[in-house]
C-alpha positions in Angstrom: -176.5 -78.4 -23.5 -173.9 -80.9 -22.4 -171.9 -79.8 -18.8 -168.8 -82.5 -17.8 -169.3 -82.3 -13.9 -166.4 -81.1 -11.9 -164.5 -83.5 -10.1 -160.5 -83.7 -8.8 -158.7 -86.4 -10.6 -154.9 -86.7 -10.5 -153.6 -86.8 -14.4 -151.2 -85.2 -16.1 -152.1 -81.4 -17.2 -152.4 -81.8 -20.9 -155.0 -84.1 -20.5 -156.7 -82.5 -17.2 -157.5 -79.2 -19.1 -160.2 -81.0 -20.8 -161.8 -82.4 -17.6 -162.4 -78.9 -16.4 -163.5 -77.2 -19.0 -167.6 -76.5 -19.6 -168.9 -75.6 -22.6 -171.6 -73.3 -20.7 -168.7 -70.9 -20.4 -169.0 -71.4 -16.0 -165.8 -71.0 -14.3 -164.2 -74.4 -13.8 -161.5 -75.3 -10.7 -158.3 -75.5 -11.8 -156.5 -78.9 -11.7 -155.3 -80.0 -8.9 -151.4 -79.7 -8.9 -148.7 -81.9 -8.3 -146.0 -82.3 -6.4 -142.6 -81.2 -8.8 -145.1 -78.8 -10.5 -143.7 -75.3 -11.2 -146.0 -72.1 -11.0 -145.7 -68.6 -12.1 -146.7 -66.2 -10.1 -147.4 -62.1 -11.2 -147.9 -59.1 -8.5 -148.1 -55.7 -8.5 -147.5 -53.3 -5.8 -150.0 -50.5 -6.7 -152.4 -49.7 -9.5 -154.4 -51.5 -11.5 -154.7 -55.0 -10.3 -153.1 -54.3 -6.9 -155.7 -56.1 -5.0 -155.0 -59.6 -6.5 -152.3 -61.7 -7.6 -151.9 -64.2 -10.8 -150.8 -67.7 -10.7 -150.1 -69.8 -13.3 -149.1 -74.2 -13.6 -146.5 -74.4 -15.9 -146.3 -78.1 -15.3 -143.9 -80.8 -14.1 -140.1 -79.1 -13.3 -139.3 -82.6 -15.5 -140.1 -81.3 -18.7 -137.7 -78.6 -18.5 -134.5 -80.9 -17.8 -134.4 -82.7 -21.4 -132.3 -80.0 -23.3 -135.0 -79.4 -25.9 -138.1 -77.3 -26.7 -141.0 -77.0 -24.4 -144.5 -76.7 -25.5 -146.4 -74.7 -23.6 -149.3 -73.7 -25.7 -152.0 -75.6 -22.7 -151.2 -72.8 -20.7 -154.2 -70.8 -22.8 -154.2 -67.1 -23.2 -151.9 -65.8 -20.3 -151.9 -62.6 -22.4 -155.9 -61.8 -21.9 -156.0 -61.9 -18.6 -153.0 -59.9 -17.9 -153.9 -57.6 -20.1 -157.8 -57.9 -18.9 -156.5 -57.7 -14.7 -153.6 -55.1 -15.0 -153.7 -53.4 -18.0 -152.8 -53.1 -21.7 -149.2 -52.1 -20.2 -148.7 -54.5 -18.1 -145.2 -55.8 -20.2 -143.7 -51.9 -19.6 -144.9 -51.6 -16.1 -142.0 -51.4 -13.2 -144.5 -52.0 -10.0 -145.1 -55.5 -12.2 -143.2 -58.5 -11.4 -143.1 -62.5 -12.0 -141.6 -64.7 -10.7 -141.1 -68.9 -10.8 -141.2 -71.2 -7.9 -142.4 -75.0 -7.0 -141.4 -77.9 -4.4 -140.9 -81.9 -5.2 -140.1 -84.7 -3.2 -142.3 -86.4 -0.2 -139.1 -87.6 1.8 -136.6 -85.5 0.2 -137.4 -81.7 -0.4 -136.2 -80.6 -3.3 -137.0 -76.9 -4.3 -137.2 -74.8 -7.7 -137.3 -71.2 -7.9 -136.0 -68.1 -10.2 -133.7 -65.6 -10.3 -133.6 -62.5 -12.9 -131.2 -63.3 -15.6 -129.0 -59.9 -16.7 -129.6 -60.7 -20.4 -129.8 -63.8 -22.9 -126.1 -64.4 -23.0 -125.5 -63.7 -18.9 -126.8 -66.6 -16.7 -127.6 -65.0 -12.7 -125.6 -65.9 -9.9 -126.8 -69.2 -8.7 -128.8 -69.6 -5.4 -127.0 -71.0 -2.6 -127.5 -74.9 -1.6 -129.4 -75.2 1.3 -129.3 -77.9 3.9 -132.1 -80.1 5.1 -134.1 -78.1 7.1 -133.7 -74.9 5.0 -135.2 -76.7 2.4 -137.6 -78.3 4.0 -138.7 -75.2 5.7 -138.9 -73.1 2.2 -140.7 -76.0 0.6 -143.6 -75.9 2.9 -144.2 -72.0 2.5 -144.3 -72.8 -1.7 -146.7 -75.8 -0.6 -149.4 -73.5 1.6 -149.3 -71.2 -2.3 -150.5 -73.5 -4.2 -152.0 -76.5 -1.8 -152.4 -75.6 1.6 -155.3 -74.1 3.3 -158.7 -71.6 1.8 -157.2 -69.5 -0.1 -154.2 -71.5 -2.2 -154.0 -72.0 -5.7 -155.7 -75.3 -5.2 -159.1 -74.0 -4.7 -159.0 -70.8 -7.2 -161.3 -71.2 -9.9 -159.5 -71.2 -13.9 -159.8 -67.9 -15.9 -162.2 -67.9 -19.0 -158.8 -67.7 -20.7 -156.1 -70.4 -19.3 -157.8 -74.0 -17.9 -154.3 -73.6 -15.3 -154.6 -70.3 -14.4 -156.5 -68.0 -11.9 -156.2 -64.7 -9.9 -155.4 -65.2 -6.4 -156.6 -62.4 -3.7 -154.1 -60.9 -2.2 -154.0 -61.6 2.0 -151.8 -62.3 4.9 -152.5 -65.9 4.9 -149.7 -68.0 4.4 -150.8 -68.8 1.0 -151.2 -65.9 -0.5 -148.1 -65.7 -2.8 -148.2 -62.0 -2.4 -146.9 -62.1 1.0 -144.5 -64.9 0.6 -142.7 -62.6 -1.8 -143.4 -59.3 -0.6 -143.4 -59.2 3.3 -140.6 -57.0 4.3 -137.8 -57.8 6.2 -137.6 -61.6 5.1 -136.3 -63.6 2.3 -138.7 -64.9 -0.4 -140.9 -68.3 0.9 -139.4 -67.8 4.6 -136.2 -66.4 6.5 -134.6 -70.0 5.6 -134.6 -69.7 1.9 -131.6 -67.0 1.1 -133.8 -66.0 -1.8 -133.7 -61.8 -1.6 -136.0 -62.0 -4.9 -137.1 -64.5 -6.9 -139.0 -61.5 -9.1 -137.7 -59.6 -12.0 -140.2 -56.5 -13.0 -141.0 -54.8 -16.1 -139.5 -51.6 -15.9 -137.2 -52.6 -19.0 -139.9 -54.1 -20.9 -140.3 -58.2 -21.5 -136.4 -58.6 -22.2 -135.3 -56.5 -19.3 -137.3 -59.3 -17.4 -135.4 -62.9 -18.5 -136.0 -65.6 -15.1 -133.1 -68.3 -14.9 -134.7 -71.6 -13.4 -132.3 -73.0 -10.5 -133.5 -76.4 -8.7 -132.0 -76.4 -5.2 -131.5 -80.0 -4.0 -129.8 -82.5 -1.7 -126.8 -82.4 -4.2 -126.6 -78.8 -4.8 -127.9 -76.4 -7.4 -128.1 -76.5 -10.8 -130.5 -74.7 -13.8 -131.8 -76.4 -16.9 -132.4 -72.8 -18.4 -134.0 -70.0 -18.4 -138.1 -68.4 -19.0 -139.4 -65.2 -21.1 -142.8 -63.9 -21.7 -143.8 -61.9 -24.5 -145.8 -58.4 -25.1 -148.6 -60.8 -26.0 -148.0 -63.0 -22.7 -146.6 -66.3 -24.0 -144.0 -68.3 -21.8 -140.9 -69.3 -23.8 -138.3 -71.6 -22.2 -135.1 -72.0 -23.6 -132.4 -74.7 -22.2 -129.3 -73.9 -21.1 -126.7 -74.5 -23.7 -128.8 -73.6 -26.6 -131.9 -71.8 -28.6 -130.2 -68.5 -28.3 -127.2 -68.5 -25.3 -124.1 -67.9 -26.1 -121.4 -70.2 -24.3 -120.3 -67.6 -21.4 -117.4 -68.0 -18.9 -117.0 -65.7 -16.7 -113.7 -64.8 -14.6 -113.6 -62.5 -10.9 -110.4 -61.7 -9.0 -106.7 -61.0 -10.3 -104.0 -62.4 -8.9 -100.5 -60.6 -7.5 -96.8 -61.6 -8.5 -95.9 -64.7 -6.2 -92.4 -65.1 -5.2 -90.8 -68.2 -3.5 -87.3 -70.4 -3.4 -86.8 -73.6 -5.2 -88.2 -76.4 -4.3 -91.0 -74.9 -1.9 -94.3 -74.0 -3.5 -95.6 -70.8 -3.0 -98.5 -69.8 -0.7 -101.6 -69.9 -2.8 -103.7 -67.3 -4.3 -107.5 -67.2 -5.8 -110.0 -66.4 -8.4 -113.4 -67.8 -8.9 -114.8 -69.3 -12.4 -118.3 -69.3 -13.7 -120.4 -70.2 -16.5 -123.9 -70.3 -19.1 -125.4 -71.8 -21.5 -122.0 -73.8 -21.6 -122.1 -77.4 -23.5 -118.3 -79.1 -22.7 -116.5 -78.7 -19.1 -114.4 -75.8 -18.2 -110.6 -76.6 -18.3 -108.1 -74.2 -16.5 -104.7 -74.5 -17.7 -101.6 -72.7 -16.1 -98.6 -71.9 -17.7 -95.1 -73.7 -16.5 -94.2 -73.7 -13.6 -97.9 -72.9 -11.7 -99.8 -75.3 -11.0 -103.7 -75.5 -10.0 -106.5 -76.9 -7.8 -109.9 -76.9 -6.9 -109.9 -77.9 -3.2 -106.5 -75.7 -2.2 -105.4 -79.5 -1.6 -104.9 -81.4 -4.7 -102.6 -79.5 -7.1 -102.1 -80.4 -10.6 -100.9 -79.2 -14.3 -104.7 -79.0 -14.7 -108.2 -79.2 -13.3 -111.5 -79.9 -14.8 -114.2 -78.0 -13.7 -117.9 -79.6 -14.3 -121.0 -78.1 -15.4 -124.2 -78.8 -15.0 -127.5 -78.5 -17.1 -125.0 -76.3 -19.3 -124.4 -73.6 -16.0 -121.4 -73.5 -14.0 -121.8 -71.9 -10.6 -119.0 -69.6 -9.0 -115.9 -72.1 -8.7 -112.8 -71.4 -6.9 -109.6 -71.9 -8.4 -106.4 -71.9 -6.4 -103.3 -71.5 -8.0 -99.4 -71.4 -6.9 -95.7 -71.7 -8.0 -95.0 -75.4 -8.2 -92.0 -77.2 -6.1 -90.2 -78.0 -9.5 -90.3 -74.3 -10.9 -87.2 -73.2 -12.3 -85.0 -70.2 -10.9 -85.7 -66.7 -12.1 -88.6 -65.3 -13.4 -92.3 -67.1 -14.6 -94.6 -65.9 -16.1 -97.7 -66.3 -19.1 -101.8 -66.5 -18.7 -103.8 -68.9 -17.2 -106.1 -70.2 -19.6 -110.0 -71.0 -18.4 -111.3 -72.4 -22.0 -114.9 -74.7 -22.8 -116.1 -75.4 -26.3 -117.4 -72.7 -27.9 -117.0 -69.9 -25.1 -114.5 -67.0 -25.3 -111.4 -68.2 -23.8 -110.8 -66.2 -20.4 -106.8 -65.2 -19.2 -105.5 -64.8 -15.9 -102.7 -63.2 -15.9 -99.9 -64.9 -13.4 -96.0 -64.1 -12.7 -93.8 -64.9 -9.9 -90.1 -65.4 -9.1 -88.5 -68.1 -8.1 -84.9 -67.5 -6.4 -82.4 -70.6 -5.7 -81.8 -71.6 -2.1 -78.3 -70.0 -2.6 -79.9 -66.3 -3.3 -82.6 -67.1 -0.6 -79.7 -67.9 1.9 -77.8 -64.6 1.1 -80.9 -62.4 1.5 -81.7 -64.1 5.0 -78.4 -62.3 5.9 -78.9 -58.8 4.3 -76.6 -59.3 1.6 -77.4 -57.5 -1.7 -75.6 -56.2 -4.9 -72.3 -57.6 -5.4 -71.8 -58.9 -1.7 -74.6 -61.5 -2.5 -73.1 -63.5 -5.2 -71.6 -66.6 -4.7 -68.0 -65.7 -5.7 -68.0 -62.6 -3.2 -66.1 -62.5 0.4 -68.0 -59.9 2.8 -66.2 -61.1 5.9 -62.9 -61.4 4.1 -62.2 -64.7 5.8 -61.1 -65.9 3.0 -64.3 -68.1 1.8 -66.5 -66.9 -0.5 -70.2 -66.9 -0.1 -70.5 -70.1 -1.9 -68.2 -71.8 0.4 -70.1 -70.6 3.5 -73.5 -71.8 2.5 -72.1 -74.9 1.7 -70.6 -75.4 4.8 -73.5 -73.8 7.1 -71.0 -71.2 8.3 -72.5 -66.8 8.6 -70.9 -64.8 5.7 -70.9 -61.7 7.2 -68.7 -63.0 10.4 -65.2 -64.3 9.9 -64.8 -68.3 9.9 -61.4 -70.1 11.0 -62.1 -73.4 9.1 -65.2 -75.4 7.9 -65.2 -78.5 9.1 -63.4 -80.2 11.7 -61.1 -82.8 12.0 -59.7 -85.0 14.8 -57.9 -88.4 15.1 -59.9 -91.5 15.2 -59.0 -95.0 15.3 -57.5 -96.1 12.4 -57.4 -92.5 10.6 -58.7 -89.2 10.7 -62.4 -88.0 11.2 -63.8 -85.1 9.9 -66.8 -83.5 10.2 -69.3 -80.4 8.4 -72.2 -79.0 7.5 -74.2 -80.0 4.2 -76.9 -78.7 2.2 -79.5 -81.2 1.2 -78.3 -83.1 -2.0 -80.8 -82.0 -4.5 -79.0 -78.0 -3.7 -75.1 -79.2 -2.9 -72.9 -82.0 -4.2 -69.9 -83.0 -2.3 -66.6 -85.1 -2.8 -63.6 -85.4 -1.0 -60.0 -85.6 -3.3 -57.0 -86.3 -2.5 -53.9 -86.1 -3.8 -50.0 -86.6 -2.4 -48.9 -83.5 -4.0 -50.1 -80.0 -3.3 -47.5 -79.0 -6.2 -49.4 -80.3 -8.6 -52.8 -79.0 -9.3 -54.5 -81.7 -11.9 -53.6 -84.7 -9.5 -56.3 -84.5 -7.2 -58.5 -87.1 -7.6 -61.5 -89.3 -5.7 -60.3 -90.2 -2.0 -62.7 -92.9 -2.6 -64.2 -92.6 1.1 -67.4 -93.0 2.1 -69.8 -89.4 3.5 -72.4 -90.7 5.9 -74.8 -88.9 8.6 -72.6 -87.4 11.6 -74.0 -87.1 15.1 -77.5 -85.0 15.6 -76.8 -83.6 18.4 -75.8 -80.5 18.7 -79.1 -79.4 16.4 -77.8 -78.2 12.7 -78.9 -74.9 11.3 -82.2 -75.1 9.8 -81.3 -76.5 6.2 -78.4 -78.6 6.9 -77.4 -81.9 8.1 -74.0 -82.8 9.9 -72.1 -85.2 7.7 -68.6 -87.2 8.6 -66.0 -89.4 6.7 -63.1 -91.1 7.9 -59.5 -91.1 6.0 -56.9 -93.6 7.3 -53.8 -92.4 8.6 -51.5 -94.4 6.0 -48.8 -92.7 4.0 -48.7 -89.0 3.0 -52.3 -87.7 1.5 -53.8 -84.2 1.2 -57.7 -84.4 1.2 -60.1 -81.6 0.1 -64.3 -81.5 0.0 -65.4 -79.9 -3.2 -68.6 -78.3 -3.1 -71.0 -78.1 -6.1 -74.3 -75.5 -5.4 -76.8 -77.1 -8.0 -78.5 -74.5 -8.6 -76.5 -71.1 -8.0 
């Protein structure tokens, strides 16, 4: 009879299972793990098995990141011993969970846990990121599991059935994995982690029981894909973006009809984007006249929203009426499209009213009293004379603009719109007989005094004509955009 003697080496687990393994059939330690290792972990609350728990090394968190298969036929019979510790049921049973969870990084924690997926083709909400000392925190709860004091995974002896895995008593040590995911009235691994349940049970049998893996690092969280186990207790991983998910974006909120006046973008509105098993970046593309962001600073035609290890986690989206919208009415769907996802539409409308019609509301006018040819004071200039010319038209105006002598002509002064909502020219002509001989005065408008303060939306503007021969002078008025 030939015994290899028992001694802790650090090697990679393919190649430690042998080093612990006796042909006498004597229960052998398992290996010791390493940091960035993931571990499964089974409970149950009552019945058979209740007094122990059932961990698992599923290796390096690595060997999950490359896209492709994973071979996980080291880990032995998983099925025997759950069958053997909690029943021939144990797949159909609801007081049965699992659950995934490990640590990495010496300087740098960096943490890996699960979250129960709703199907194949739905990916979970992600985690949250955690800062610094949430992480660190979390991480050294998973470390006293699996290599912290008596009573860790790191000194359970290997079932006759898996070199990597072994039954764990349950306790209220520290690490017991039982309590770190069962004590009530605190999240999962500590009160730091955010993690309400890492655990998905059984009560819907092995596919009512799917774990996404998320790693929660120092630059956020992403997942690389998600586990199963089978009736007969073998681990299958599947990457995101393939081996059975479909591409999945998913759309929350609506948005309401925006309004606003040329040339002011609206106020923003909302909706969140999210994604699995996704394989190209998620494009959101309004229709004219919107226009999009993702930091409610930055807006564009379009944004580009990034994915990572093929998952997409909620994204906010915030969308408004451009500045250069045309008058009148928008409308369309905004399209959130990846390859080889269903292509989600937000519906978006708005209406966009010209400075002129913005104006006239700011004065209660309405109906037929509101448009540009009508007179409500009857002073004799219509509405699209008065907003010109900065003047109320609903109380009755003498002139508008003024005139006085100055030195070497006469001076005359109004009120103007900006120049990208009103043109103006002054004509002249000798003859007030004869309509068609009005023609360009050929003066000069520049900025009049700032004092007395304008109206909000206008500037004072003045020209000078000289007070040589016999000349009529007009200002014509053009609203751009009526």
């Amino acid at each position: 009879m030939r015994t290899f003697p028992y001694f802790r080496a650090v090697a990679p687990l393919v190649t430690a299972v042998g080093l612990f393994w006796s042909d006498t059939g004597q229960a052998a330690k398992v290996p010791p793990p390493q940091a960035g290792d993931v571990f499964l972990g089974v409970r149950v609350t009552g019945g058979q098995g209740a007094g122990e728990s059932y961990l698992v090394n599923l290796g390096p968190y690595s060997q999950f990141t490359n896209g492709g298969s994973v071979n996980l036929s080291a880990l032995g019979n998983l099925g025997a011993d759950l069958s053997g510790k909690y029943g021939d049921d144990w797949h159909t049973r609801e007081d049965l969970s699992w659950g995934i969870f490990g640590r990495s990084g010496a300087t740098v924690t960096t943490l890996f846990c699960s979250k129960h997926r709703p199907s194949t083709e739905v990916q979970s909400t992600p985690w949250p990121s955690l800062g610094t000392p949430a992480r660190d925190s979390t991480g050294s709860q998973i470390s006293a599991v699996w290599e912290g004091s008596i009573g860790s995974y790191y000194y359970l002896e290997a079932t006759t059935n898996s070199p990597v895995a072994a039954f764990q008593p349950n306790s209220t040590l520290a690490s017991s994995y039982e309590k770190q995911v069962a004590t009530l009235g605190t999240t999962d691994f500590g009160s730091l982690s955010q993690w309400t349940s890492i655990e998905a049970n059984f009560e819907n049998g092995v596919d009512g029981a799917i774990l996404d893996l998320y790693r929660i690092g120092s630059t956020g969280v992403t997942s690389p894909g998600y586990f199963k186990i089978s009736a007969a207790g073998v681990v299958t991983f599947t990457p995101s973006g393939g081996g059975g998910g479909t591409p999945t974006l998913t759309v929350n909120g609506s948005l309401t009809a925006f309004s606003t006046t040329q040339g002011t973008p609206s106020f923003p509105q909302t909706f969140t984007v999210s994604g699995s098993n996704l394989t190209a970046t998620v494009a959101v593309s309004p229709p004219s006249g919107f226009e999009v962001s993702t930091d409610g600073i930055g807006y564009h035609s379009q944004v580009t929203l990034t994915t990572s290890s093929g998952s997409l986690a909620p994204s906010t989206v915030y969308v408004r009426v451009a500045a250069s919208a045309s008058v009148g009415a928008l409308g369309g769907n905004i399209s959130v499209a990846s390859s080889g996802a269903t292509t989600q539409s937000v519906p978006v409308s708005a209406t966009v009213d010209s400075v002129f019609q913005t104006w006239a509301s700011s004065y209660g006018l309405s109906g037929t009293n509101a448009l540009g040819t009508a007179d409500p004071d009857s002073d004799g200039f219509a509405n699209g004379l008065e907003f010109s010319f900065g003047t109320p038209p609903n109380a009755g105006n003498a002139a508008l603009f003024k005139s006085e002598k100055s030195q070497g002509g006469v001076l005359f002064t109004f009120l103007a719109r900006a120049a990208n909502e009103v043109s103006y020219q002054v004509l002249a002509t000798p003859n007030l007989g004869s309509p068609g001989a009005w023609t360009n005065a050929g003066v000069t408008i520049t900025n009049g005094p700032a004092t007395p303060t304008p109206p909000e939306g206008y500037t004072r503007k003045q020209f000078t004509v000289p007070a040589t021969g016999k000349q009529f002078f007009r200002i014509e008025a053009t609203i751009l955009n009526p």
